[in-house]
N, C-alpha and C positions, 0 to 999 in steps of 0.2 A: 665882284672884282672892282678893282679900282682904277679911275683914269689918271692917268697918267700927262698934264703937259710940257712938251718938250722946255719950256723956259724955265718952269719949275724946276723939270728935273735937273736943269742947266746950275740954278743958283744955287742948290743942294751939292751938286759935283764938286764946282766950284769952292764953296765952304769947306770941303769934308776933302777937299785935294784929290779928287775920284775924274777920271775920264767918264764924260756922259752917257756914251753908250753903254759902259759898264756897268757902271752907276744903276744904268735903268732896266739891265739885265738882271741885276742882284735884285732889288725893290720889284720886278717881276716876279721872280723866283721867290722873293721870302710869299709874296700875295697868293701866289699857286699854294705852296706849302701849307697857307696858315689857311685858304680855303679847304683843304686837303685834311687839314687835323681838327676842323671843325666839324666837318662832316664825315661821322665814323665809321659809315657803311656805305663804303665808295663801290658805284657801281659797275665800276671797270678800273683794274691798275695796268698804269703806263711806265715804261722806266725814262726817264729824265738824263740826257747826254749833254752836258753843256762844258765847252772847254773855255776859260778865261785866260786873257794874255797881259799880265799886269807886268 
């Protein structure tokens, strides 16, 4: 998984016109995801509830 820091993820927002904490919700969520379809025999499935307020 990847780290994440907050200033980064700040001048990304910023560029891209994204509120930060959302910003770093998506960029979480794609990370989950793409470890998720790398690895094809997932040893437990969870369902994912995320609600965004853009």
């Amino acid at each position: 998984m990847l780290h994440f820091s907050k200033a980064e993820l700040n001048r990304q927002a910023n560029a891209l016109g994204f509120v930060r904490d959302t910003f770093e919700k998506i960029c979480r969520l794609a990370d989950v995801l793409g470890f998720m379809e790398n690895n094809k025999k997932p040893q437990k499935v969870f369902k994912i509830g995320i609600a965004f307020t853009i």
